[in-house]
Legacy VTK file of the C-alpha trace (Angstrom):
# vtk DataFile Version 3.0
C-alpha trace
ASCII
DATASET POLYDATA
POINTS 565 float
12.030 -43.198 -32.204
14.605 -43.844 -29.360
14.141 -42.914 -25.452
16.100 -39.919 -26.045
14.471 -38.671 -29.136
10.938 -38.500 -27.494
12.528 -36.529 -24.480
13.950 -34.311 -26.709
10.561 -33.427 -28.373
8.862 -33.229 -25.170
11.434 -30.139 -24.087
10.253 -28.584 -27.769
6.747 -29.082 -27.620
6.942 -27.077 -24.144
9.274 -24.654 -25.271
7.057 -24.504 -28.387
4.364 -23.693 -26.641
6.246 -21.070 -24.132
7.257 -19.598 -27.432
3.344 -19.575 -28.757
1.927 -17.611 -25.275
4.846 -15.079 -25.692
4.109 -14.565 -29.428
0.473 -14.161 -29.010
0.762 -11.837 -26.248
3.462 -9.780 -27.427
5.268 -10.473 -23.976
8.902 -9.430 -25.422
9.879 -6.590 -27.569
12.668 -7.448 -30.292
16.049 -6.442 -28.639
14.589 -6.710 -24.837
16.756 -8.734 -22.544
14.741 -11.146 -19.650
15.283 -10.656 -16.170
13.809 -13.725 -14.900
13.356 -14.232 -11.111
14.006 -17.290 -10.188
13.542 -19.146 -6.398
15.006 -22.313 -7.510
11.831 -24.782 -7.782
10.354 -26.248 -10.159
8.291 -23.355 -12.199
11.185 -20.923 -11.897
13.853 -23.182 -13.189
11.916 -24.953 -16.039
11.067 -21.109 -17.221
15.012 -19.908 -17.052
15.772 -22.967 -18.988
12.807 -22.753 -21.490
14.069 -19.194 -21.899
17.561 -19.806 -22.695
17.199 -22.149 -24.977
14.922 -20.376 -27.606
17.360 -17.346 -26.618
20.123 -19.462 -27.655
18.144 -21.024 -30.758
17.657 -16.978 -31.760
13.980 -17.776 -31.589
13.049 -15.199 -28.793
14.703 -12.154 -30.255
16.281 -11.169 -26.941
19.574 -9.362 -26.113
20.374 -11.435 -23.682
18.759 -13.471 -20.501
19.646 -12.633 -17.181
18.560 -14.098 -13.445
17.601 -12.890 -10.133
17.244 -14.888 -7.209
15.344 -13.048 -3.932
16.536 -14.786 -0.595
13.999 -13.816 1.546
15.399 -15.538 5.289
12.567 -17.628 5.977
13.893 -20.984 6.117
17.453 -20.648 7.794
19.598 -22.952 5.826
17.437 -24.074 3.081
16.884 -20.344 2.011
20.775 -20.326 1.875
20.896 -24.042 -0.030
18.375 -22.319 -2.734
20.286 -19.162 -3.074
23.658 -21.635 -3.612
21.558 -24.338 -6.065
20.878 -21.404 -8.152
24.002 -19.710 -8.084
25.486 -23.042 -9.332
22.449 -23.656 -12.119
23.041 -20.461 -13.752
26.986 -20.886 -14.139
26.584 -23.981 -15.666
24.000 -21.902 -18.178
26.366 -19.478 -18.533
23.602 -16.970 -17.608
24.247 -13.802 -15.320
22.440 -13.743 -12.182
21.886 -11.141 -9.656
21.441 -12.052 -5.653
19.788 -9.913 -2.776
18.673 -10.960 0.302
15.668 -9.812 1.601
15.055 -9.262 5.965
10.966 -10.395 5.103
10.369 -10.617 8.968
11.623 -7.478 9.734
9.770 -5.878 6.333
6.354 -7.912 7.768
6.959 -6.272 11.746
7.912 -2.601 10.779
5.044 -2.351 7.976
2.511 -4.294 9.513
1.617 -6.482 7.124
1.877 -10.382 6.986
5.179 -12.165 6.213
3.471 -13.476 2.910
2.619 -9.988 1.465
5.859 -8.577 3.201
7.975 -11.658 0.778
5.467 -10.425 -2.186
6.077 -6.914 -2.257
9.796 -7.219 -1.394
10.551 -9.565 -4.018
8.542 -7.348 -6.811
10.487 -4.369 -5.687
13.871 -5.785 -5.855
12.653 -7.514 -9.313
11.907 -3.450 -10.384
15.304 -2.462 -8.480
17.350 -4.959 -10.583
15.459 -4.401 -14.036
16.691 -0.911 -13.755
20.251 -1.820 -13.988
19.814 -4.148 -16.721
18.224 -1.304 -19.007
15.688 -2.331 -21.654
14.075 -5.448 -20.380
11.173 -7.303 -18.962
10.821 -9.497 -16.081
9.654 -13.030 -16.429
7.862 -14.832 -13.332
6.893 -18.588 -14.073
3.770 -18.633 -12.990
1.874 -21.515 -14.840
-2.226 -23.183 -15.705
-2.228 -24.226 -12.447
-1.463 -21.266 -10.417
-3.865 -19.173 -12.761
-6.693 -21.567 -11.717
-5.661 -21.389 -7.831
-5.376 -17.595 -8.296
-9.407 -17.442 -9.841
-10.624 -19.741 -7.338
-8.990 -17.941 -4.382
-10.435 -14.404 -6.221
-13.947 -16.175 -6.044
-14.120 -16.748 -2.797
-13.328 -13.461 -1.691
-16.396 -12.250 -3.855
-15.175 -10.823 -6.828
-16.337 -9.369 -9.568
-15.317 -9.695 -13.254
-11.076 -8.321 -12.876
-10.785 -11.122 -10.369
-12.282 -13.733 -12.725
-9.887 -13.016 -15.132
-7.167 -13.755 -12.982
-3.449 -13.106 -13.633
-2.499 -11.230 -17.102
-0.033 -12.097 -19.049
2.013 -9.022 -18.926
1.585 -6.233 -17.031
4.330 -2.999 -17.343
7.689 -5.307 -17.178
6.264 -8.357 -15.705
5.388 -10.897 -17.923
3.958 -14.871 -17.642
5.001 -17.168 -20.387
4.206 -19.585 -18.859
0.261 -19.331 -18.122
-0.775 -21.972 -20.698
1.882 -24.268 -19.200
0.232 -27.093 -16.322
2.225 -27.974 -13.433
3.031 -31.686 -14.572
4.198 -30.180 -17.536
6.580 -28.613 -15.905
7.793 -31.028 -13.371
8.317 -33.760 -16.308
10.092 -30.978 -18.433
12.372 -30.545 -15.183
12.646 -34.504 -15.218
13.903 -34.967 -18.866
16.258 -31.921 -18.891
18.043 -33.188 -15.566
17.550 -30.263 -13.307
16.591 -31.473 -10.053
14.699 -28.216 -9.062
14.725 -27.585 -5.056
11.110 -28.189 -3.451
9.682 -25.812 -0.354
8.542 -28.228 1.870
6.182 -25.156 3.061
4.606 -25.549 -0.510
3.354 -29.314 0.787
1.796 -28.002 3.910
-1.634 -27.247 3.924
-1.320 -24.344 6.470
-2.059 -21.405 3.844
-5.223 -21.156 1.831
-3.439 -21.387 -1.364
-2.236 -24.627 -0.675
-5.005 -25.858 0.285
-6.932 -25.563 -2.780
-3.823 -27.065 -4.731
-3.728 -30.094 -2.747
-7.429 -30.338 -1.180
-9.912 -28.538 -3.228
-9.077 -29.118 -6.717
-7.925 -32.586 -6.438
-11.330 -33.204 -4.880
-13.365 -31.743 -7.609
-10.905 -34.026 -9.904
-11.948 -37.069 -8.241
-15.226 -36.518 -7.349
-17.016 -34.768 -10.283
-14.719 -36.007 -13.102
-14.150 -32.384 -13.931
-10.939 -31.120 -15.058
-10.993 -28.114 -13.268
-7.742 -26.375 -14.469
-8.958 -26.284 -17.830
-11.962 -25.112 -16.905
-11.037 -22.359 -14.596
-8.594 -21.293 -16.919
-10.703 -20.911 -19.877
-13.372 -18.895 -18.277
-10.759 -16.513 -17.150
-9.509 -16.316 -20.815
-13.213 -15.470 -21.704
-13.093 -13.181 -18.679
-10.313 -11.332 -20.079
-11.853 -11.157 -23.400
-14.937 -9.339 -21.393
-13.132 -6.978 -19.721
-11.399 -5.908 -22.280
-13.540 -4.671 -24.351
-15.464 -2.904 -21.184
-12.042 -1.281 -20.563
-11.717 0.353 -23.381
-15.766 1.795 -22.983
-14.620 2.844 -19.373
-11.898 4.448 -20.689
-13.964 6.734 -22.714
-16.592 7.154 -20.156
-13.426 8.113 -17.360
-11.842 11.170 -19.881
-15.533 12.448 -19.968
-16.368 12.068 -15.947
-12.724 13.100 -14.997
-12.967 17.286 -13.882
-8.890 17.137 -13.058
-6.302 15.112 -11.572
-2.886 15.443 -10.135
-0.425 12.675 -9.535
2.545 13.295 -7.475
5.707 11.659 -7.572
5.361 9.759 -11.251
4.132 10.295 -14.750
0.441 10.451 -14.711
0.533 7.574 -17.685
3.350 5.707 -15.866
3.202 2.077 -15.826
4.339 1.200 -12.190
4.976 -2.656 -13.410
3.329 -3.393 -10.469
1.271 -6.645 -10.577
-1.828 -6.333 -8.035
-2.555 -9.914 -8.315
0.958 -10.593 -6.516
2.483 -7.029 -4.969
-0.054 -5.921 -2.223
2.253 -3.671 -0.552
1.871 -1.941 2.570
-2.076 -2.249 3.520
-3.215 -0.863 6.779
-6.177 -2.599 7.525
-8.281 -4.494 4.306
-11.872 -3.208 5.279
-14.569 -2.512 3.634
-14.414 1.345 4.527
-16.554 3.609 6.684
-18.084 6.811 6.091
-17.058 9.912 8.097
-19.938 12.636 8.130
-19.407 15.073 10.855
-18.402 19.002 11.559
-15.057 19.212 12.297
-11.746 16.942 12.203
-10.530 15.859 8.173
-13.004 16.306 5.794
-12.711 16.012 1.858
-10.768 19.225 1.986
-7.495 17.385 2.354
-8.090 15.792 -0.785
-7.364 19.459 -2.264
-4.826 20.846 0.735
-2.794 17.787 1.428
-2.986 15.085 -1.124
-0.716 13.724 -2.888
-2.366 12.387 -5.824
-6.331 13.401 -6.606
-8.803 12.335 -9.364
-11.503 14.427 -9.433
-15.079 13.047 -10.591
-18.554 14.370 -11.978
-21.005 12.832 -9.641
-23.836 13.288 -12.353
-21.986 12.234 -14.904
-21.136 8.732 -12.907
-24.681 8.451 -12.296
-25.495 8.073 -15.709
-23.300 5.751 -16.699
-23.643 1.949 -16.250
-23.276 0.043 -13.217
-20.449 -1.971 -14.885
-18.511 1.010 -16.153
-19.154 3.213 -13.140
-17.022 0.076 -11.240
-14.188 0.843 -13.535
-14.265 4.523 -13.608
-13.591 3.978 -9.780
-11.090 1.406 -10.215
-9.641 3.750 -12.776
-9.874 6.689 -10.916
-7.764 4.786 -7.466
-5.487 3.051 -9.928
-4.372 6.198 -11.441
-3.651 7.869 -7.500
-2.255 4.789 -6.009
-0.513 3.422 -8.630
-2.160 0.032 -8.501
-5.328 -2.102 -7.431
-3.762 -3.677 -4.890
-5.812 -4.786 -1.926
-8.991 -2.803 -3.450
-11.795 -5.460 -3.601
-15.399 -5.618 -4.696
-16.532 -4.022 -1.648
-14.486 -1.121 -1.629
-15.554 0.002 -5.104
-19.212 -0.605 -4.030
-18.795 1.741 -0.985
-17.565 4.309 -3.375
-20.146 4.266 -5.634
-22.747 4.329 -2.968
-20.923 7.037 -1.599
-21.216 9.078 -5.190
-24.861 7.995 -5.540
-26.195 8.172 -2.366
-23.952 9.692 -0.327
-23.850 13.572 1.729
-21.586 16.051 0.840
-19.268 16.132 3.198
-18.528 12.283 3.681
-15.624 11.158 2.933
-14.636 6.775 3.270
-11.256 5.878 3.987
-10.213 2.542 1.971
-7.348 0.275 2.664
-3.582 1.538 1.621
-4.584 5.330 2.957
-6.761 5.542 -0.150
-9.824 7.860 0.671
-13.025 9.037 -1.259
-14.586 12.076 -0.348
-17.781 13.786 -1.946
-18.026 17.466 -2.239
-20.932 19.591 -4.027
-21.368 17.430 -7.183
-17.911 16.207 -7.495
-16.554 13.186 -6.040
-12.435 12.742 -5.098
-10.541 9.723 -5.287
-7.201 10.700 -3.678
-4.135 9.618 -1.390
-3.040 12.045 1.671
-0.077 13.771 1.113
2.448 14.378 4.055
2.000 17.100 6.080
5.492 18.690 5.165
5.915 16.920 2.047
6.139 17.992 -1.521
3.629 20.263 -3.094
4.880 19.193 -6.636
2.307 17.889 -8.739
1.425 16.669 -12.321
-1.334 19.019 -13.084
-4.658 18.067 -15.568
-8.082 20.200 -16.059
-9.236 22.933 -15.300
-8.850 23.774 -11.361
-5.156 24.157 -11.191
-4.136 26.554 -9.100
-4.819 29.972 -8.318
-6.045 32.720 -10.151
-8.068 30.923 -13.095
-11.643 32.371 -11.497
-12.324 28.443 -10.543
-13.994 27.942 -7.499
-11.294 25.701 -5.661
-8.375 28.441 -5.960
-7.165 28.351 -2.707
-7.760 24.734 -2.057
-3.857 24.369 -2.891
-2.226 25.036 0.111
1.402 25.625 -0.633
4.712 24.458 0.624
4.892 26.219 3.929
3.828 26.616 7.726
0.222 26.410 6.627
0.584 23.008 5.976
1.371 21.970 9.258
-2.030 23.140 9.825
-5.008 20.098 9.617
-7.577 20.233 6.710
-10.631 22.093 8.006
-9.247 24.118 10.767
-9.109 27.449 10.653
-5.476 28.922 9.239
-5.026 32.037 11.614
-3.283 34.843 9.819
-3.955 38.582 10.125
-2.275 41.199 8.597
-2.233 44.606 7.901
-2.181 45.858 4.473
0.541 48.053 3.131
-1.612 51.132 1.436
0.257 51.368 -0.996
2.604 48.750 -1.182
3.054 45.036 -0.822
1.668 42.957 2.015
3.710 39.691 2.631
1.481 36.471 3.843
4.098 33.859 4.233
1.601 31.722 5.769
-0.275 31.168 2.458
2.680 31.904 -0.110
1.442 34.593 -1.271
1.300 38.675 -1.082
-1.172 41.596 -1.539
-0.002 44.515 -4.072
-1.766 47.711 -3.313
-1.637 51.148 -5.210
-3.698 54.097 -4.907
-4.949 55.934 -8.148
-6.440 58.805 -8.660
-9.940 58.888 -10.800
-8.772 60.869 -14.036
-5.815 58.062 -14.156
-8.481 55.371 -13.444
-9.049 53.284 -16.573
-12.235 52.032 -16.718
-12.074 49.921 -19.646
-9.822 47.670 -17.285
-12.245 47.942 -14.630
-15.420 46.735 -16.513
-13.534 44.137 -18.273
-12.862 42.828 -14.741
-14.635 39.515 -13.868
-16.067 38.860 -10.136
-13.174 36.105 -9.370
-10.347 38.172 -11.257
-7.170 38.225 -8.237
-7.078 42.363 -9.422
-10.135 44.223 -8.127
-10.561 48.046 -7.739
-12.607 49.834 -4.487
-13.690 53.293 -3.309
-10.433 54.211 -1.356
-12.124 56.626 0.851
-14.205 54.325 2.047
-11.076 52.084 3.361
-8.529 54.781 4.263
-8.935 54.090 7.987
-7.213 50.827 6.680
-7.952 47.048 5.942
-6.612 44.119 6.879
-5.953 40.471 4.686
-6.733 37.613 7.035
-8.627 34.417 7.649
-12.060 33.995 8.400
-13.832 34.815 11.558
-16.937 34.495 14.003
-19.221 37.345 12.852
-18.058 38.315 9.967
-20.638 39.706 7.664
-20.800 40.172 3.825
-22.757 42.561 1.556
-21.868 40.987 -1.620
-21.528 42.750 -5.148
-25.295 43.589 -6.617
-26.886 41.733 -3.853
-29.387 42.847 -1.748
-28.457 43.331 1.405
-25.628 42.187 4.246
-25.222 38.105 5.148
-23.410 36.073 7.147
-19.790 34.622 5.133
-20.938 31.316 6.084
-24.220 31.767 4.346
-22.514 33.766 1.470
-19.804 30.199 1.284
-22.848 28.264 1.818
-24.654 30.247 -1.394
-21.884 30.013 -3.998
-20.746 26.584 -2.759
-17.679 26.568 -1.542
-16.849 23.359 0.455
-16.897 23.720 4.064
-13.000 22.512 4.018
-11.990 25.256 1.811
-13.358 28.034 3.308
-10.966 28.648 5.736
-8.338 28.968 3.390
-10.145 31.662 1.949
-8.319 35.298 2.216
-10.550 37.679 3.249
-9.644 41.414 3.030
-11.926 42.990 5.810
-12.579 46.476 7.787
-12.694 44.818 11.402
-15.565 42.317 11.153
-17.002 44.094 7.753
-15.828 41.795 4.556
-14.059 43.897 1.508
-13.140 41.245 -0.723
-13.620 37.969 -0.496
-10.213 37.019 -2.444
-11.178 35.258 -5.720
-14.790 35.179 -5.385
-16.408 39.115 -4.995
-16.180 42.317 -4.007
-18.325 43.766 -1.255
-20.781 45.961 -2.844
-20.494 48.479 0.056
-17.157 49.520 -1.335
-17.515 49.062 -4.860
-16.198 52.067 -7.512
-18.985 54.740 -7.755
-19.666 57.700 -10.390
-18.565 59.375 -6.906
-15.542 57.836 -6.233
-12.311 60.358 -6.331
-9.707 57.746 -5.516
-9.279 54.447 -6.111
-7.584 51.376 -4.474
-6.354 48.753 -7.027
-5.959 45.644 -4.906
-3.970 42.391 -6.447
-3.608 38.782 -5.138
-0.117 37.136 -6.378
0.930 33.760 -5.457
4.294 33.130 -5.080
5.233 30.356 -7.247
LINES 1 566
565 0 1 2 3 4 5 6 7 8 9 10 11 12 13 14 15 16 17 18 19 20 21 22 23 24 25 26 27 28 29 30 31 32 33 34 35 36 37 38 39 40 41 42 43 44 45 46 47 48 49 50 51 52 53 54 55 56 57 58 59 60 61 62 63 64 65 66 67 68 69 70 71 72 73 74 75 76 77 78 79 80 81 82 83 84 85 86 87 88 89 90 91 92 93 94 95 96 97 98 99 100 101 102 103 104 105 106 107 108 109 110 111 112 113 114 115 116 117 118 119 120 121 122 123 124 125 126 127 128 129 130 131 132 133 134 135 136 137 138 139 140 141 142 143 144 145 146 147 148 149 150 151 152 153 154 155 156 157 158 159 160 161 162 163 164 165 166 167 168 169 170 171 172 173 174 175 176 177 178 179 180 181 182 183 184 185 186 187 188 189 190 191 192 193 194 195 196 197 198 199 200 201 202 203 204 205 206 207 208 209 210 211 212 213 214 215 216 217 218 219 220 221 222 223 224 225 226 227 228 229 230 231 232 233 234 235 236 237 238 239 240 241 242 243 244 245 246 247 248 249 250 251 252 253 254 255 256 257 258 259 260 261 262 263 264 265 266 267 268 269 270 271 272 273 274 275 276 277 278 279 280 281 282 283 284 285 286 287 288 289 290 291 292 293 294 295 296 297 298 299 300 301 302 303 304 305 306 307 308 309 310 311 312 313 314 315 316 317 318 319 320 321 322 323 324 325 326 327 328 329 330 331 332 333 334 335 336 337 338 339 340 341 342 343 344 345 346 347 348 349 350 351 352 353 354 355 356 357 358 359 360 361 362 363 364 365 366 367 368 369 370 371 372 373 374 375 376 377 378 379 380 381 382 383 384 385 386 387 388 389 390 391 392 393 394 395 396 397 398 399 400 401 402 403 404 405 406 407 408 409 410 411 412 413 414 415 416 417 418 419 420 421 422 423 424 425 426 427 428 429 430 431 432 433 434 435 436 437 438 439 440 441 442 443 444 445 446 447 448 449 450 451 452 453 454 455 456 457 458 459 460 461 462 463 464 465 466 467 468 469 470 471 472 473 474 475 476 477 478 479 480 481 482 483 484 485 486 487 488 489 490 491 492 493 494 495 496 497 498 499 500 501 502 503 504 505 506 507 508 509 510 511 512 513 514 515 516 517 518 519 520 521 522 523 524 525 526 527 528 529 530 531 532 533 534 535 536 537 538 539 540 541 542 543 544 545 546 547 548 549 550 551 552 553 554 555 556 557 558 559 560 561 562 563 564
């Protein structure tokens, strides 16, 4: 066999073997196209060339293959010389490519994160940006062996538990890796024999960044020194890693539908795949630590997981506690994936403080994690949520049972809605008063809602309605002679005092909150329909028995709580 004969069946045995990883793995759909992102060095370029070739042997089953090259202004001219070698590359392939150029010190000073995470995130997003105007595709990134074993080592360092030993996946959403069962010298002979004189980083030879220094330090020192071939090795624990997990997934996932009370996720599809890769697209992280608990009496409490958040998953502490230490991890994982979006920059640690938070925590504490992600426990449940913008949008993806107002669940009124009360912070008190229209309709623009109030006489009075009545119902009927001196809707306030329905005697609100368990965060958003410091109805929860319906009652008020919607 001649010179060129065995170079031509080393580019098939790799492309072979590209084309074995993306059968196995299901990493493109019949009909897809490829946006593959390519830099210009060696991984990148060997992967657009592996890919169109079997694209143009009809092997892959692709529409078509397409480029994008990310110049990210971190090396002056030799950012622009990459940009230029691949603009030339993929006209000579005939392949379309897409170019955007990317300010990553600017992104790294305005977000305050480092220039490395700043080129991560910016690249994936642009990646995302462009896959949108190609339509129906995936995006290909050439990571290879090598940089799966790097990735596992750097994960154990940092501590990590069984995700992070499984390193990289070979697709994710859109993004997909052909090229994880490909090593580096693989791919810099395959760049060799097919004449494409990649461009080299010359940052990628420094040992200034951690990653490079267990490519060109640490592993080459186990190589030499233990006669261990350390790739392989790394790489095939992670593949038994994977295996693992996998299967534990699939019992968390069971365990998380019967833990889960509700959730809401704002802005997206509650099953949307963001195509984010947490491995590689940290985004915008204020802060990586561990997390700290807040336990105190006033300032933000759990409450804003109800009144401000954006996105909430809402947990059964008990029901956590009873489950596994393994699967409890990944109910929490779950549970901050589903709110954030992604995992990224959530470590070990941070699911740990969670738990113990769950387990062992007060009610009332609340941790704040990196990326604004905060847990908060609350009388038996435990939230998982992101803050929502004090003025932003209330609209929400809605699951379970507490969704809203006026389905007799306890949290009713922890919804704030889209208006001046949300200017207000979590926990204080909201400080409306008004006086009620008897009869007619009593506008609260403060909470987004209004009180309906009509008079009837007893003969008119149906009192099949009336017993059928449950304590939370938003309709409830009182002795209007009792009230015609008038009443007022408002918010809580010091001394009020509450003789609740078929109770004993008068309490405190705060003990009668305290009693029935409403969180301490809530309460204030409470209405309260009161005769000066004397509580009528506490809205959604019960009626004071003081002015309850009677065999003596001649007329009757018929009081109703609508939310606008």
């Amino acid at each position: 066999m001649g010179s060129q004969d065995t170079k031509g069946a080393k580019l098939e045995e790799i492309q072979k073997k590209v084309l074995e990883t993306i059968n196995k793995h299901n990493l493109i759909e019949p009909g897809e196209a490829v946006l593959v992102g390519v830099s210009g060095g060696p991984d990148s370029v060997c992967l657009l060339h592996v890919l169109h070739s079997l694209h143009a042997s009809c092997l892959l089953g692709t529409s078509e293959i397409v480029a994008i090259h990310v110049n990210h202004m971190l090396r002056g001219n030799e950012s622009d010389m990459d940009e230029q070698y691949v603009k030339n590359l993929c006209g000579e392939m005939g392949i379309e490519l897409f170019t955007t150029h990317l300010n990553t010190r600017e992104i790294s000073a305005n977000s305050g994160i480092s220039i490395e995470e700043a080129a991560r995130s910016g690249r994936y997003a642009r990646f995302t940006l462009f896959a949108e105007k190609v339509g129906n595709c995936k995006i290909a990134v050439a990571h290879n062996k090598n940089d799966q074993a790097e990735t596992v080592i750097m994960n154990i360092m940092r501590g990590t538990g069984m995700e992070g030993l499984k390193g990289m996946e070979y697709k994710r959403g859109r993004i997909i890796r052909p090229m994880l069962d490909i090593r580096r010298s693989e791919i810099e002979e395959y760049c060799e024999i097919a004449g494409l004189k990649p461009r080299i980083d010359s940052t990628n030879l420094q040992g200034i960044y951690t990653r490079n220094k267990v490519r060109l330090e640490l592993i080459p020192y186990v190589r030499e020194n233990f006669d261990v071939d350390i790739v392989e090795s790394v790489t095939r624990m992670a593949g038994l890693a994977r295996d693992d997990c996998s299967f534990l997934g699939m019992v968390a996932e069971e365990k998380y539908r019967e833990c889960v009370n509700r959730e809401y996720i704002s802005g997206r599809d509650p099953g949307q795949d963001t195509g984010k890769d947490p491995n590689l697209c940290p985004g915008h992280c204020a802060g990586q630590y561990p997390g700290h608990y807040e336990d105190r009496d006033s300032g933000q409490h759990p409450g804003e997981a109800e009144g401000f958040a954006a996105s909430m998953v809402e947990l059964d502490v008990e029901k956590i506690a009873k489950c596994h230490g393994a699967i409890r991890k990944r109910i929490v994982r779950k549970a901050i994936e589903r709110v954030k979006g992604d995992l990224n920059a959530i470590e070990s640690i941070h699911v740990e403080k969670i738990i113990d938070l769950c387990i062992n925590g007060r009610t009332g504490s609340t941790i704040h994690l990196p990326r604004n992600v905060r847990a908060a426990k609350s009388y038996g449940v435990l939230k998982i949520y992101v803050p929502g913008e004090p003025n932003g949008s209330c609209n929400r993806s809605c699951n379970g049972s507490g969704n809203g107002w006026g389905d007799g669940s306890l949290d009713r009124f922890s919804n704030v809605p889209c208006d001046e009360s949300r200017n207000k912070p979590p926990g204080k008190v909201l400080h409306f008063n008004e006086k009620v229209k008897i009869p007619g309709i009593t506008h609260m623009e403060m909470l987004g809602a209004y009180l309906k109030a009509e008079v009837i006489k007893r003969e008119e009075f149906d009192t099949g309605v009336f017993r059928s009545l449950s304590h939370n119902s938003l309709v409830q009927f009182f002795d209007y002679d009792k009230l015609e001196d008038g009443i007022n809707i408002r918010g809580r306030e010091e001394g009020d005092v509450f003789f609740p329905y078929k109770c004993k005697g008068t309490k405190k609100l705060k003990d009668f909150f305290i009693d029935i368990k409403i969180p301490r965060e809530t309460r204030s958003r409470v209405p309260l329909v009161a005769k000066g410091k004397d509580i009528v109805w506490v809205v959604g929860y019960k009626i004071s028995d003081k002015y309850k319906v009677t065999g003596s009652t001649r007329n009757v008020l018929r009081l109703e709580f609508v939310r606008l919607q």
